[in-house]
N, C-alpha and C positions, 0 to 999 in steps of 0.2 A: 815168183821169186820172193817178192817181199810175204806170203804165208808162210814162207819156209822160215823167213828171220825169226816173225811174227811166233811162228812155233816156237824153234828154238830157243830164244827169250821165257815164255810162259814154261818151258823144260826147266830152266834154269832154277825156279825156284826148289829144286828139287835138292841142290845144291848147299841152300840155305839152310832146309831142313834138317838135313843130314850133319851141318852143321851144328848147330842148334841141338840137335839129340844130343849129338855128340857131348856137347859140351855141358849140357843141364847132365848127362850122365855120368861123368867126371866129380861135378860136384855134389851129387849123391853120394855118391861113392864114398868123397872124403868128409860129408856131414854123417853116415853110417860107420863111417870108424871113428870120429870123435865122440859119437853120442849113439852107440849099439845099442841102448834100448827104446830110441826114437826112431827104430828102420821101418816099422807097418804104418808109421805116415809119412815119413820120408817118400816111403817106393808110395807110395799112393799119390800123394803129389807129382813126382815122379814120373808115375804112368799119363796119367792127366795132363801135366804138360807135354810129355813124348805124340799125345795121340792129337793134341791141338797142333802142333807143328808138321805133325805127318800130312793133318788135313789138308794144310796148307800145300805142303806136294801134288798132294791129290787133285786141288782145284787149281795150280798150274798146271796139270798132267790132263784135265778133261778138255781145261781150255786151247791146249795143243792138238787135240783130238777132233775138239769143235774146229779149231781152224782149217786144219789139215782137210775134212772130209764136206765139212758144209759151208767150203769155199769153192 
């Protein structure tokens, strides 16, 4: 029971992330229509930050996997 919590939880960052894009993409968004000739570093940073916060999904998602199978 308690690996299922244990899962669950480490799922959870999944959450964060999705937040977190969210919201760094929002304000892309509105630094690219105040300053359109600043968008090919904007979206570059952008992307960099989208892919660091995914990762973070990703290793709550393995560690949910680790617990699940090699418990």
């Amino acid at each position: 029971m308690s690996v299922a919590i244990g899962a669950a939880v480490a799922v959870l960052t999944g959450v964060g992330a999705g937040v977190g894009i969210g919201f760094a993409t929002g304000k892309a968004t509105e630094a690219i229509a105040r300053q359109p000739e600043a968008a090919g570093q904007i979206r570059s940073s952008l992307i960099v930050g989208c892919a660091l916060a995914e990762a973070t999904a990703i290793y709550g998602f393995i560690t949910a996997l680790v617990l699940i199978f090699l418990q």
